[in-house]
Biopython code that builds the backbone (N, CA, C, O; Angstrom):
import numpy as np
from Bio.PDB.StructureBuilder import StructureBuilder

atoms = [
    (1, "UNK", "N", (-8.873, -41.959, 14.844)),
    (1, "UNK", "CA", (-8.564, -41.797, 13.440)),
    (1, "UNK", "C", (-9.614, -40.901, 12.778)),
    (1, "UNK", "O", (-10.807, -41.202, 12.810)),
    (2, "UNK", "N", (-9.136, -39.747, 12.149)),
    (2, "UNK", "CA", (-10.005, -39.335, 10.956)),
    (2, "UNK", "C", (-10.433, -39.695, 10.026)),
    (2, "UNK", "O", (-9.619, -40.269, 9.304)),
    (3, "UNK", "N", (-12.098, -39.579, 9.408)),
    (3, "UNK", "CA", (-12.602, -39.702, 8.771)),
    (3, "UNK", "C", (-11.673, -39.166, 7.226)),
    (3, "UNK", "O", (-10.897, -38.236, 7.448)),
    (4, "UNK", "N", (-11.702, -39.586, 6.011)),
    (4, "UNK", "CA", (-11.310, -38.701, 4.994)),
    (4, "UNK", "C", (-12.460, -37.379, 4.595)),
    (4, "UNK", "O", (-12.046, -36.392, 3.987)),
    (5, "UNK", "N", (-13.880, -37.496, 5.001)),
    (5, "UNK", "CA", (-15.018, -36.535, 5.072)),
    (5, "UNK", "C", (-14.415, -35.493, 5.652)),
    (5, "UNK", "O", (-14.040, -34.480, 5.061)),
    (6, "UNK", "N", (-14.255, -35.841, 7.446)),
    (6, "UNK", "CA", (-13.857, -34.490, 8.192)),
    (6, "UNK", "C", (-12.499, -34.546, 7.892)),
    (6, "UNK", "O", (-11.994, -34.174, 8.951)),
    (7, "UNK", "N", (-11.546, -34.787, 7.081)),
    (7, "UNK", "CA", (-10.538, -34.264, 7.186)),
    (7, "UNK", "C", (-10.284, -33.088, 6.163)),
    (7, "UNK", "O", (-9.704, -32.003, 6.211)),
    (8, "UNK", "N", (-11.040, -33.857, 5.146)),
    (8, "UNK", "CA", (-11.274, -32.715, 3.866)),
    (8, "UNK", "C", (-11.892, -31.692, 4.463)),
    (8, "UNK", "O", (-11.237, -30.655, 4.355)),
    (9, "UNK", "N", (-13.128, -31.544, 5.188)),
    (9, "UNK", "CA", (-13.864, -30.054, 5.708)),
    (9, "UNK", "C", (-12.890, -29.477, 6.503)),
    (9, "UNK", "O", (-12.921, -28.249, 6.570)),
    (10, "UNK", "N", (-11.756, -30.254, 7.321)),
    (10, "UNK", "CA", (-10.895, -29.587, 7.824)),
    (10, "UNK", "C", (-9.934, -28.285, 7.379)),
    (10, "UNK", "O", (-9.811, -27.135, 7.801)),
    (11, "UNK", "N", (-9.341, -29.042, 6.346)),
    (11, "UNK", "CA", (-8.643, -28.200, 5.246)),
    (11, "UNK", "C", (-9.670, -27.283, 4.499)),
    (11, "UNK", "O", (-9.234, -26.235, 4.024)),
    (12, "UNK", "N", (-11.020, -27.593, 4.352)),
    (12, "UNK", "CA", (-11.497, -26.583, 3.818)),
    (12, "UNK", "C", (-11.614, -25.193, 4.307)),
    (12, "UNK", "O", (-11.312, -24.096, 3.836)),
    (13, "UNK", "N", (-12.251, -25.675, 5.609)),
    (13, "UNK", "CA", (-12.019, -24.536, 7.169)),
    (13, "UNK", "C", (-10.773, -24.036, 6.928)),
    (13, "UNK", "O", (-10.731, -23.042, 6.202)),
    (14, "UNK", "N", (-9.754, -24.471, 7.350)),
    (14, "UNK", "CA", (-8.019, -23.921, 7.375)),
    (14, "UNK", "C", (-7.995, -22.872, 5.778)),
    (14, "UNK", "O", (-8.023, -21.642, 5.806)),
    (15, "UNK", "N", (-7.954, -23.470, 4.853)),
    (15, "UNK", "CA", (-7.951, -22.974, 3.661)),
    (15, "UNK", "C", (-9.073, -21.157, 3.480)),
    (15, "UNK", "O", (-8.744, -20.070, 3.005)),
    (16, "UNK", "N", (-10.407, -21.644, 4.127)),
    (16, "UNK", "CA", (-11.270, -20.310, 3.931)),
    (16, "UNK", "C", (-11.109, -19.317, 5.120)),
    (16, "UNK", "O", (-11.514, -18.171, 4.926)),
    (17, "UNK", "N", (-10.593, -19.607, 6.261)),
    (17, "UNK", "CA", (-9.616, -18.871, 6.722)),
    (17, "UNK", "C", (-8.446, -18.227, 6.962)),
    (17, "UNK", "O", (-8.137, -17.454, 7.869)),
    (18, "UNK", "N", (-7.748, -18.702, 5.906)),
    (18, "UNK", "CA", (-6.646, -18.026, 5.604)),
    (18, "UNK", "C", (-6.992, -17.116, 4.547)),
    (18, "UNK", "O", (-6.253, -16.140, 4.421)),
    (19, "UNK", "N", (-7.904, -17.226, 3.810)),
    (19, "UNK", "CA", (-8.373, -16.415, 2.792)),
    (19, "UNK", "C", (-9.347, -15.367, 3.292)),
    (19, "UNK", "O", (-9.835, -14.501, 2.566)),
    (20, "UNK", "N", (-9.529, -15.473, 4.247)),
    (20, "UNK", "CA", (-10.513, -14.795, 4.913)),
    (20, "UNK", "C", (-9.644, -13.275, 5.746)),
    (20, "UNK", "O", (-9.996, -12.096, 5.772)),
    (21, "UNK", "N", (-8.495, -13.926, 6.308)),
    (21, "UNK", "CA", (-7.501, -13.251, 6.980)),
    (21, "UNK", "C", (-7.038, -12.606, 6.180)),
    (21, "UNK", "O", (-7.056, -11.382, 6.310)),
    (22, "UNK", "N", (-6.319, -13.365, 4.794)),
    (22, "UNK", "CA", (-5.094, -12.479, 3.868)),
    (22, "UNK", "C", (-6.271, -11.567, 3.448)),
    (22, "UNK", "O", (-5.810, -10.458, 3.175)),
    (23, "UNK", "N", (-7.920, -11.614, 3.255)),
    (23, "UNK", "CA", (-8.364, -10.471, 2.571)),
    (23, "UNK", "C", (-8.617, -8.935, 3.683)),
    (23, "UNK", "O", (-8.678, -7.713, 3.540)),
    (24, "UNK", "N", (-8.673, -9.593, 4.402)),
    (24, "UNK", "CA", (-8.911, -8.437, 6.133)),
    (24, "UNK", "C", (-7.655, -7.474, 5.958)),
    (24, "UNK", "O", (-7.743, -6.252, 6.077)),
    (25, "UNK", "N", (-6.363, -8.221, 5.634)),
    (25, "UNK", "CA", (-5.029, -7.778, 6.318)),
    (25, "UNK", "C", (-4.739, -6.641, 4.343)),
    (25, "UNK", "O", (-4.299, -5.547, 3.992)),
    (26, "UNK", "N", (-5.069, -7.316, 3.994)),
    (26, "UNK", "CA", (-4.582, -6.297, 2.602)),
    (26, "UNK", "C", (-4.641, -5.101, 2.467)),
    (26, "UNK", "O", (-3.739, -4.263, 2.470)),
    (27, "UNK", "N", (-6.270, -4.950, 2.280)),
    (27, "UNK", "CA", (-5.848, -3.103, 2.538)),
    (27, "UNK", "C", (-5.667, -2.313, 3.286)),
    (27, "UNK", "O", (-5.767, -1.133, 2.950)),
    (28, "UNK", "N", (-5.258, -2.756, 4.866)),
    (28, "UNK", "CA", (-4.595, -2.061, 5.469)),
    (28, "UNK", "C", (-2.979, -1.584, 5.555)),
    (28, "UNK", "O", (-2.322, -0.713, 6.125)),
    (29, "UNK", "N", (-2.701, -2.996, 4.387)),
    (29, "UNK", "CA", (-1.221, -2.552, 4.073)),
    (29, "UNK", "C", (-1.274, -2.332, 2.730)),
    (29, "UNK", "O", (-0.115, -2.289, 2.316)),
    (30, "UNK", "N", (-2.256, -2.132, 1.631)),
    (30, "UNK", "CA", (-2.014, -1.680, 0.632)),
    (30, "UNK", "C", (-0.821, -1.113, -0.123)),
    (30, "UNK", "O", (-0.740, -1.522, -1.281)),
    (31, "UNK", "N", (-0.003, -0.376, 0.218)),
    (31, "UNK", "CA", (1.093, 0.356, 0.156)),
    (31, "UNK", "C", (1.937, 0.239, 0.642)),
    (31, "UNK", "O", (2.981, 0.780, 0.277)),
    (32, "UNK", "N", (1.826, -0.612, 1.797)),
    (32, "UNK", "CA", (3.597, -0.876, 2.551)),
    (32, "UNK", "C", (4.221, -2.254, 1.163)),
    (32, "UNK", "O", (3.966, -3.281, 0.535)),
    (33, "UNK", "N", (5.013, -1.339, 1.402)),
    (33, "UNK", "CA", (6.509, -2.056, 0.454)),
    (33, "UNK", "C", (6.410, -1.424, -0.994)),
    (33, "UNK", "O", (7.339, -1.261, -1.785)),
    (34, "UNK", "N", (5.115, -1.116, -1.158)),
    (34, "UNK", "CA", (5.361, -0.740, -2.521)),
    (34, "UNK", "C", (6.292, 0.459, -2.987)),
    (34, "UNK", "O", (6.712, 1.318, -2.212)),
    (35, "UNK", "N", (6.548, 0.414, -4.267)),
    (35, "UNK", "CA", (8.032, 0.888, -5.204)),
    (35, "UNK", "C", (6.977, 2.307, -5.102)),
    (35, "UNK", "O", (5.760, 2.333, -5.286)),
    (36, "UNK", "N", (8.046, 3.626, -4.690)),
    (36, "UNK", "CA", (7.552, 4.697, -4.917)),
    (36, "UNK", "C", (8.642, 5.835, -5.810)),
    (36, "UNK", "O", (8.755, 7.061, -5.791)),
    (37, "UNK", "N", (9.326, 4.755, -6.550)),
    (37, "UNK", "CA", (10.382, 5.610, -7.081)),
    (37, "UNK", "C", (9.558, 6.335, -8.651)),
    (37, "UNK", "O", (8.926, 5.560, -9.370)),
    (38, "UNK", "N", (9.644, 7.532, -8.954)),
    (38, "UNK", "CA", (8.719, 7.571, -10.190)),
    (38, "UNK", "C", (9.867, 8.604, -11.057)),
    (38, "UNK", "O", (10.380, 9.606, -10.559)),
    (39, "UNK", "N", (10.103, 8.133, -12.356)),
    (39, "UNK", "CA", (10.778, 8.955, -13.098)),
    (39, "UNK", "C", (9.924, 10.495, -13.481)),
    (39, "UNK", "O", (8.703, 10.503, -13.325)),
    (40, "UNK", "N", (10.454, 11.452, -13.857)),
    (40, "UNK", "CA", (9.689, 12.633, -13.297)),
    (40, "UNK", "C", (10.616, 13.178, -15.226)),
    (40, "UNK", "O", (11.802, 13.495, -15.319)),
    (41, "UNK", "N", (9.571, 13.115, -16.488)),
    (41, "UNK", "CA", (10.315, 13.512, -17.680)),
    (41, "UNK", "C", (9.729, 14.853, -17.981)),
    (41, "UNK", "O", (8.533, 15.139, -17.924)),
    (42, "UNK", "N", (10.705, 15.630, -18.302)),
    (42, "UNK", "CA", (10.259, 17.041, -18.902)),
    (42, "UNK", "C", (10.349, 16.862, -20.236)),
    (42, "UNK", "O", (11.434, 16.606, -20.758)),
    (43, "UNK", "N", (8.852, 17.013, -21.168)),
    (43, "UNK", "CA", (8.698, 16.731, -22.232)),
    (43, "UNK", "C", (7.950, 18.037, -22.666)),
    (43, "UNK", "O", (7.135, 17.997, -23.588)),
    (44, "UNK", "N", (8.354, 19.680, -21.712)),
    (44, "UNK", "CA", (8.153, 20.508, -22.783)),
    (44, "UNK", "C", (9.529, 20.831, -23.335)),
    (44, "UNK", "O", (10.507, 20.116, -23.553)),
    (45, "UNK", "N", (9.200, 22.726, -23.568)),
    (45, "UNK", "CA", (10.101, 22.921, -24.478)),
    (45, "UNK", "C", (10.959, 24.008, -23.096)),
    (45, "UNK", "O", (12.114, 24.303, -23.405)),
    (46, "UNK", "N", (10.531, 24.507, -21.851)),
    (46, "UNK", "CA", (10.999, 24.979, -21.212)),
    (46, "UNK", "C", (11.785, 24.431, -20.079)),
    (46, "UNK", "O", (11.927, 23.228, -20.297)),
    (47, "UNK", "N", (12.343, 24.760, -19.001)),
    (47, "UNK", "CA", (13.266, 23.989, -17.779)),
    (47, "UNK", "C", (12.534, 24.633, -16.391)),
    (47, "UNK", "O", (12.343, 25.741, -15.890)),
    (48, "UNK", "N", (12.195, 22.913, -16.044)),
    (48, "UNK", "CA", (11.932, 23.021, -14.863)),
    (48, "UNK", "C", (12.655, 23.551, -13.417)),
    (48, "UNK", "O", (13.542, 22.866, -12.909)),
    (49, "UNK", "N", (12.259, 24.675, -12.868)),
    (49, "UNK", "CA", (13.117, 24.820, -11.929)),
    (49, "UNK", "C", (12.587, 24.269, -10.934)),
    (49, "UNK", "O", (13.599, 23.937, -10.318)),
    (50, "UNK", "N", (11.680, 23.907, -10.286)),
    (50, "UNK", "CA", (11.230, 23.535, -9.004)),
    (50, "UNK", "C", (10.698, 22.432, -9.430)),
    (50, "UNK", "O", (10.699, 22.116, -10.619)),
    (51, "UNK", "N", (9.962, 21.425, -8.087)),
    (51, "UNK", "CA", (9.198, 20.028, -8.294)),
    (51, "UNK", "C", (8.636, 19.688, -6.800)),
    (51, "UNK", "O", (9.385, 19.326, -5.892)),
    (52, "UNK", "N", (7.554, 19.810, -6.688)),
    (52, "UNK", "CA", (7.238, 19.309, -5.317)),
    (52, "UNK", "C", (6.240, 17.910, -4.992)),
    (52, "UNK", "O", (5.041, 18.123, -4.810)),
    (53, "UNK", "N", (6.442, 17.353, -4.965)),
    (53, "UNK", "CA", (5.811, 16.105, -4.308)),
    (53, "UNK", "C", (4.910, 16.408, -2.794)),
    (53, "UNK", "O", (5.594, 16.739, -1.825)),
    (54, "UNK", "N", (3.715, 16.317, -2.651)),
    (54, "UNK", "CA", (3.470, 16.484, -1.250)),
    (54, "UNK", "C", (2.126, 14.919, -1.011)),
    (54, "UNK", "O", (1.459, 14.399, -1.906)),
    (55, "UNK", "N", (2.139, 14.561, 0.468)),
    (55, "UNK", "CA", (0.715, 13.554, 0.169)),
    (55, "UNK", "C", (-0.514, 14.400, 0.083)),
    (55, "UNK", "O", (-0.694, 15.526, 0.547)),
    (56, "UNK", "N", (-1.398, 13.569, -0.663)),
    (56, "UNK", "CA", (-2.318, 14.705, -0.454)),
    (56, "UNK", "C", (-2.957, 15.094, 0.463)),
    (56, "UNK", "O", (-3.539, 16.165, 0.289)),
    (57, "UNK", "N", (-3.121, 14.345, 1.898)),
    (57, "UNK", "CA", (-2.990, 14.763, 3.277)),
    (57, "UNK", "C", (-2.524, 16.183, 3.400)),
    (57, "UNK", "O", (-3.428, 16.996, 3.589)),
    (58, "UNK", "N", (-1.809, 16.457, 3.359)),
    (58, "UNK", "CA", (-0.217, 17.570, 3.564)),
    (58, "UNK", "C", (-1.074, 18.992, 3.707)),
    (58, "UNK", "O", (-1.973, 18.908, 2.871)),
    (59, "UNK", "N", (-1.149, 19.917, 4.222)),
    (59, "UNK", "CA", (-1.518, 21.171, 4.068)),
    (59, "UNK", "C", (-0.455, 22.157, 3.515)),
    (59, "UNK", "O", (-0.754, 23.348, 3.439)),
    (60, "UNK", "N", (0.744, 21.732, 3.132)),
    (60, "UNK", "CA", (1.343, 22.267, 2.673)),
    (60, "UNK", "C", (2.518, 22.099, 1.671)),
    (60, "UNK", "O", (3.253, 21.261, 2.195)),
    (61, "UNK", "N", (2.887, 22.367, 0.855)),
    (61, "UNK", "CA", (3.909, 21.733, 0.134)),
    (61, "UNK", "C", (5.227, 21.633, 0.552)),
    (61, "UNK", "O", (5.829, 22.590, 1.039)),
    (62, "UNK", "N", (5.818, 20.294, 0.359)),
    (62, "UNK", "CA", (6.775, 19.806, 1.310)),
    (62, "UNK", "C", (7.553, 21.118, 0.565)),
    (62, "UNK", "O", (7.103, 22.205, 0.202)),
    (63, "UNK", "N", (9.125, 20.451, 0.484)),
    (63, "UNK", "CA", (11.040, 20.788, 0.011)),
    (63, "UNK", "C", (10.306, 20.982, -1.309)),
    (63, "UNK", "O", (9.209, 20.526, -1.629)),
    (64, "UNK", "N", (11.532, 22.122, -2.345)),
    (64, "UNK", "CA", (11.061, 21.564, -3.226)),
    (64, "UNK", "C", (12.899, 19.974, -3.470)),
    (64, "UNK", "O", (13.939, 19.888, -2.817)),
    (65, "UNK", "N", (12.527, 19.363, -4.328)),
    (65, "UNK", "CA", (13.069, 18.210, -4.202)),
    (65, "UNK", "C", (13.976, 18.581, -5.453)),
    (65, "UNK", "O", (14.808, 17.695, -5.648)),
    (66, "UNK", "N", (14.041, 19.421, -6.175)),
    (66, "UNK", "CA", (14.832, 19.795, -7.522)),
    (66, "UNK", "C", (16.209, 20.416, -6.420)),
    (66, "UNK", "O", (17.382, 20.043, -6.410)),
    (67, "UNK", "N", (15.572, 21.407, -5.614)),
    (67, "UNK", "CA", (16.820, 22.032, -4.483)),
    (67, "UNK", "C", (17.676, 23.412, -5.593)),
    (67, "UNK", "O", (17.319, 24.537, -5.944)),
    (68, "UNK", "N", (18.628, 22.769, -5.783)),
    (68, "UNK", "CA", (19.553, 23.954, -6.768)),
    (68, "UNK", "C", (19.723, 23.317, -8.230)),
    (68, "UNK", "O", (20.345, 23.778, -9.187)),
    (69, "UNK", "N", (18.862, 21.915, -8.111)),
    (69, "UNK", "CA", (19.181, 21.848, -9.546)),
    (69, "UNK", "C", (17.687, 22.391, -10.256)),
    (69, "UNK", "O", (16.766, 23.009, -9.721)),
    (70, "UNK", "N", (17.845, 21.870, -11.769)),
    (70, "UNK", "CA", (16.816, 22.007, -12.559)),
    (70, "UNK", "C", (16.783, 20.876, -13.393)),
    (70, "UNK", "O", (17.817, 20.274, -13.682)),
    (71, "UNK", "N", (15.728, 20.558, -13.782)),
    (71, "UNK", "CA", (14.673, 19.814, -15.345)),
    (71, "UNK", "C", (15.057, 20.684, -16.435)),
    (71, "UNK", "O", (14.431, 21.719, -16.661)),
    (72, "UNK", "N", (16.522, 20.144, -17.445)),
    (72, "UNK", "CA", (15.748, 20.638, -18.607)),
    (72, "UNK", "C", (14.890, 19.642, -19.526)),
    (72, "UNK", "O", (14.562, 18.459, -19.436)),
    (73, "UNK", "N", (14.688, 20.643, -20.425)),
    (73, "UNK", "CA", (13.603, 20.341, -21.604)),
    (73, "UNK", "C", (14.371, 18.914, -22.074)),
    (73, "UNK", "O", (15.601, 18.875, -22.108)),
    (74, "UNK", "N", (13.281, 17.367, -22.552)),
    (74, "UNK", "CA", (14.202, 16.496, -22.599)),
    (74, "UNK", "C", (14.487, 15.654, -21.955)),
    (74, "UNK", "O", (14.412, 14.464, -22.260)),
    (75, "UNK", "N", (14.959, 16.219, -20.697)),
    (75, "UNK", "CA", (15.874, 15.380, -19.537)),
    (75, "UNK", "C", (14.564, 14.555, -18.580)),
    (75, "UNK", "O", (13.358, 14.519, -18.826)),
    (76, "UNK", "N", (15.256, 14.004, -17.549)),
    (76, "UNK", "CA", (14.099, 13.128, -16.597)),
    (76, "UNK", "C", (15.323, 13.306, -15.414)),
    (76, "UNK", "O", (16.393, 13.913, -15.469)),
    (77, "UNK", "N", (14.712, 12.535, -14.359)),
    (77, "UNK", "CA", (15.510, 12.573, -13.043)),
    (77, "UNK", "C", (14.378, 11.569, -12.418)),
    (77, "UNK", "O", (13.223, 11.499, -12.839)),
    (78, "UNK", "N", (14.930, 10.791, -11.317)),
    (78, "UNK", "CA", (14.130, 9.136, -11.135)),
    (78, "UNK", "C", (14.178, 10.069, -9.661)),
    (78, "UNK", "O", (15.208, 10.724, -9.497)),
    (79, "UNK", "N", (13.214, 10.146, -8.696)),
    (79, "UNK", "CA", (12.699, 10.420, -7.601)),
    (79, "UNK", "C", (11.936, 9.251, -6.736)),
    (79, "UNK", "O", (11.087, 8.478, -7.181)),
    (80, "UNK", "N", (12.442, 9.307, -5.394)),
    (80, "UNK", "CA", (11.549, 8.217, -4.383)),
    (80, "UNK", "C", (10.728, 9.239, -3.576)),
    (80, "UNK", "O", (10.813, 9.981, -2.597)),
    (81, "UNK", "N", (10.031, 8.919, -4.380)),
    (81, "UNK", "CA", (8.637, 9.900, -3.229)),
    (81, "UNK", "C", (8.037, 9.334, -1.897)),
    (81, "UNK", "O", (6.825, 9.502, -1.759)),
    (82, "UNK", "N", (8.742, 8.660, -0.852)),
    (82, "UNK", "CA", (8.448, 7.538, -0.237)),
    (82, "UNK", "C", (8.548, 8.883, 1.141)),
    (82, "UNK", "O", (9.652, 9.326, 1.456)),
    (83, "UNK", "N", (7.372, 9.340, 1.767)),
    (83, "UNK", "CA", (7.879, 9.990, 2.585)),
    (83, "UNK", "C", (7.560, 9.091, 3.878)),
    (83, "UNK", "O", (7.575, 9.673, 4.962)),
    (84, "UNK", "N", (7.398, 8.313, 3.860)),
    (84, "UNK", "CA", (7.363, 7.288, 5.394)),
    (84, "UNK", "C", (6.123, 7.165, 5.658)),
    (84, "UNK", "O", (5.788, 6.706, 6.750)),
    (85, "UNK", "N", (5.232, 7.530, 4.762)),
    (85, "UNK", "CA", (3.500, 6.960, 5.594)),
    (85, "UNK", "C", (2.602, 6.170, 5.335)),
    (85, "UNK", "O", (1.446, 5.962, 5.702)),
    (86, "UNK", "N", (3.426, 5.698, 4.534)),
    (86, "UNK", "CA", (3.000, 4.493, 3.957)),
    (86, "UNK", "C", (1.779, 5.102, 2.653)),
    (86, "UNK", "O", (1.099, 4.219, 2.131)),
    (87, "UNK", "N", (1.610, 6.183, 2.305)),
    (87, "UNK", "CA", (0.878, 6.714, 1.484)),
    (87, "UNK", "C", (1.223, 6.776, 0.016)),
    (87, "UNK", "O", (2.268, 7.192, -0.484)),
    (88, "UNK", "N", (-0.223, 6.114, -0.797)),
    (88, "UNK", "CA", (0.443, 6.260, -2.326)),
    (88, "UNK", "C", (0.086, 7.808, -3.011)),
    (88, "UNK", "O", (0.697, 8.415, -3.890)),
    (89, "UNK", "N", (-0.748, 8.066, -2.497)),
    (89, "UNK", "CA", (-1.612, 9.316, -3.302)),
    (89, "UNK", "C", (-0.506, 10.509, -2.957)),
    (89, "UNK", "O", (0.005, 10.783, -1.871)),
    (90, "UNK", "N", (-0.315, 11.127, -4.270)),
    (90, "UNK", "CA", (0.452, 12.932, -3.894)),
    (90, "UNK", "C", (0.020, 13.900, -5.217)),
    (90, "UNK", "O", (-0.590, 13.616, -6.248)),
    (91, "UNK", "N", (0.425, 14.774, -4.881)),
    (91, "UNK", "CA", (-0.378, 15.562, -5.430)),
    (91, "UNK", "C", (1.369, 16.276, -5.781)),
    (91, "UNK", "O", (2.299, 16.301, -4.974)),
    (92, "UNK", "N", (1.386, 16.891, -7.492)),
    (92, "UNK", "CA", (2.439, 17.271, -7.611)),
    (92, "UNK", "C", (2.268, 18.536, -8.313)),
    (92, "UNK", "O", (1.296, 18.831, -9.009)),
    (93, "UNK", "N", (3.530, 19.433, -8.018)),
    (93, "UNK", "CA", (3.680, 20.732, -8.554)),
    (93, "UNK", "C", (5.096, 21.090, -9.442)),
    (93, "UNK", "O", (6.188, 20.674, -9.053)),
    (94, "UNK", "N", (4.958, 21.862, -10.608)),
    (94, "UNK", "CA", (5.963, 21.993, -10.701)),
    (94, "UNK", "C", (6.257, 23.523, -11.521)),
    (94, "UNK", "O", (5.397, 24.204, -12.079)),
    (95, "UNK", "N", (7.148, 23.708, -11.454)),
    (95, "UNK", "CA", (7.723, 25.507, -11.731)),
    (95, "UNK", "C", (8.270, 25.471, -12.801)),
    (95, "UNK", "O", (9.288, 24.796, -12.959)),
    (96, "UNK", "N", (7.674, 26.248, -13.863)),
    (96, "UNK", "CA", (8.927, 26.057, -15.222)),
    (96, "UNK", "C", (9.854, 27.477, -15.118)),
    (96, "UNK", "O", (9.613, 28.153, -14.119)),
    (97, "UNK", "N", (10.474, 27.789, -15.674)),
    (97, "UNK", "CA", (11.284, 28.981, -15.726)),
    (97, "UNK", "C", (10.356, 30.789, -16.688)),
    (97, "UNK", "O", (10.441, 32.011, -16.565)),
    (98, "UNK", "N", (9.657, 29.873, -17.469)),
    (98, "UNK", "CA", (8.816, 30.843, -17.964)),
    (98, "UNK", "C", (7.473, 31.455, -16.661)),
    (98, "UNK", "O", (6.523, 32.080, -17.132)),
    (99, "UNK", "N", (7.508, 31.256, -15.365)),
    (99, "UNK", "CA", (6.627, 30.822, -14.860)),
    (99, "UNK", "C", (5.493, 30.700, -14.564)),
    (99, "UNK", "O", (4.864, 31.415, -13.783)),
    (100, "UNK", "N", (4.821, 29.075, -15.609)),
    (100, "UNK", "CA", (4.333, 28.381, -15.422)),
    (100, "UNK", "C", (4.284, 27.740, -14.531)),
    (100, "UNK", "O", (5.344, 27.224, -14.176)),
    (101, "UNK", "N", (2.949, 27.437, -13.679)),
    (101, "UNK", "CA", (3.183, 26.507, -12.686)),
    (101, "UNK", "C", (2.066, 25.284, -12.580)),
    (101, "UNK", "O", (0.882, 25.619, -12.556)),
    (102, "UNK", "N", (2.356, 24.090, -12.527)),
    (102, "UNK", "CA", (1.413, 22.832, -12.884)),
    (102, "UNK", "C", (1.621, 22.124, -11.972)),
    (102, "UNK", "O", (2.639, 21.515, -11.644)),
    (103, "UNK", "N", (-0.049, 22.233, -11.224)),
    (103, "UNK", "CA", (-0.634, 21.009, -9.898)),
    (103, "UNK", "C", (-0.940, 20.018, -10.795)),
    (103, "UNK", "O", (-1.464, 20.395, -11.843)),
    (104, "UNK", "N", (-0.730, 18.759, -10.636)),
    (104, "UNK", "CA", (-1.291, 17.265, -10.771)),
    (104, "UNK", "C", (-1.991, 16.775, -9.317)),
    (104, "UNK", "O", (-1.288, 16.627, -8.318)),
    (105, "UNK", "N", (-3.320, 16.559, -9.299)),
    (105, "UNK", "CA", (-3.791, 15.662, -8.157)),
    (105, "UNK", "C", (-3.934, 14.543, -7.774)),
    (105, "UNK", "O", (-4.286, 13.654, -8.549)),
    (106, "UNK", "N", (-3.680, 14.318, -6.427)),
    (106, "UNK", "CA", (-3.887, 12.913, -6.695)),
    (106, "UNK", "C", (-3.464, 11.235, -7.448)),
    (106, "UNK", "O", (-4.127, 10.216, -7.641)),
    (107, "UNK", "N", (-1.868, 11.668, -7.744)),
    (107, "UNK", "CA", (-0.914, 11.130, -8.451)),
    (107, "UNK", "C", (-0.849, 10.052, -7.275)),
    (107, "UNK", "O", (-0.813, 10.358, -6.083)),
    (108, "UNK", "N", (-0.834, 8.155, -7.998)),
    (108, "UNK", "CA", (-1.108, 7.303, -7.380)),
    (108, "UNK", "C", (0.547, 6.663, -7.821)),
    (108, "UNK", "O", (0.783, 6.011, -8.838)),
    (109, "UNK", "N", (1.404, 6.994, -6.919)),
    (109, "UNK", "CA", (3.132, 6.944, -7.264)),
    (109, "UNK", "C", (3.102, 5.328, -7.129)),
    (109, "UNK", "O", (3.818, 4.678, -7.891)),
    (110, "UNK", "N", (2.251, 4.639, -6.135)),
    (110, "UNK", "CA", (2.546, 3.274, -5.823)),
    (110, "UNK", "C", (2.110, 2.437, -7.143)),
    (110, "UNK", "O", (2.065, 1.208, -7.194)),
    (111, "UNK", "N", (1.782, 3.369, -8.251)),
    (111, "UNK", "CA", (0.961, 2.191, -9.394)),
    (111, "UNK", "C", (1.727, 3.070, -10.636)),
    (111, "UNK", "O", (1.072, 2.896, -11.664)),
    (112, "UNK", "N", (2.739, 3.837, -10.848)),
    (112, "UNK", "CA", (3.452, 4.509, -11.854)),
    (112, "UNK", "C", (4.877, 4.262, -12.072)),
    (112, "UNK", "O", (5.218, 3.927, -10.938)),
    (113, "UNK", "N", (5.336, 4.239, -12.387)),
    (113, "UNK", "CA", (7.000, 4.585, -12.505)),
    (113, "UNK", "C", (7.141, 5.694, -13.457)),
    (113, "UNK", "O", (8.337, 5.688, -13.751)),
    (114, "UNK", "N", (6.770, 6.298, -13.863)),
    (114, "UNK", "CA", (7.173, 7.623, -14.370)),
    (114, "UNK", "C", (5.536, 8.567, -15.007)),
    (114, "UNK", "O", (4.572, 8.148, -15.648)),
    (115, "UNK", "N", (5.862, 9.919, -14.462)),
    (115, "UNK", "CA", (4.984, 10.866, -15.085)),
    (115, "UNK", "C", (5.865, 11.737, -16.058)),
    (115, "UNK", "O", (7.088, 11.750, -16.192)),
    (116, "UNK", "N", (5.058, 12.334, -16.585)),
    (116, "UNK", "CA", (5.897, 13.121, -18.197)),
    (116, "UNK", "C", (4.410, 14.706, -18.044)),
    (116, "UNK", "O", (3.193, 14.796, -17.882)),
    (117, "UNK", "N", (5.892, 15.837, -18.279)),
    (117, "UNK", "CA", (4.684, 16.666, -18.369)),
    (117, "UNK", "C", (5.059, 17.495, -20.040)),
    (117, "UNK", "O", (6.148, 17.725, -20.566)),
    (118, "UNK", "N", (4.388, 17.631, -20.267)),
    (118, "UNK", "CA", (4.184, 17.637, -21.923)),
    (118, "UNK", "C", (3.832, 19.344, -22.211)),
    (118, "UNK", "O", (3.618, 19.745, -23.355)),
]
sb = StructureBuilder()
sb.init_structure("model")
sb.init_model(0)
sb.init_chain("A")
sb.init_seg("    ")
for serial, (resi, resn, name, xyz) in enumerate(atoms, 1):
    if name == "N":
        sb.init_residue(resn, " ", resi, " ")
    sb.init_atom(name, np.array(xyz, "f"), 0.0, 1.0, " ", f" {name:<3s}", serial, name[0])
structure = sb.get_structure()
């Protein structure tokens, strides 16, 4: 028979090891599952023709993801920037028609739901 002493240190053990584990295991999954959908609002006065999302890993800029459409002035369009690597950080570009062209760095998609470029 157990003591109620060692049974309590038991559970204490069980208890600070599981806490011990869930803190090990976290940030290696930091980002798996998380929502990478981010509304993308054009809040100048011109139309976006292009939009690129890349991680910031990437040496190069992916698709652009607009394709044949465009951003006008106004409008938004909801994008999953989820390119499979489990990565939150990207770095974004975008093309206005006057052309203007605007890098954002380092855009943390797993903690946003929408950027606005002004």
């Amino acid at each position: 028979m157990i003591n109620r002493k060692t049974f309590i240190r038991a559970i204490g053990l069980t208890a600070a090891m599981a806490t011990l584990t869930l803190g090990v295991a976290a940030p290696a999954s930091a980002g798996a599952g998380a929502d990478r959908r981010v509304r993308i609002i054009n809040d100048t006065r011109v139309t976006m023709t292009q939009f690129y999302a890349s991680s910031v890993d990437a040496d190069d800029w992916e698709e652009d993801i607009l394709g044949n459409d465009v951003l006008r002035p106004g409008r938004s369009v909801r994008i999953n920037i989820d390119d499979g690597t489990g990565e939150c950080y990207f770095d974004f570009k975008a093309v206005f028609a006057d052309g203007d062209v605007l890098v954002r760095e380092r855009i943390n998609v797993c903690s946003i739901s929408e950027y606005r470029y002004r």
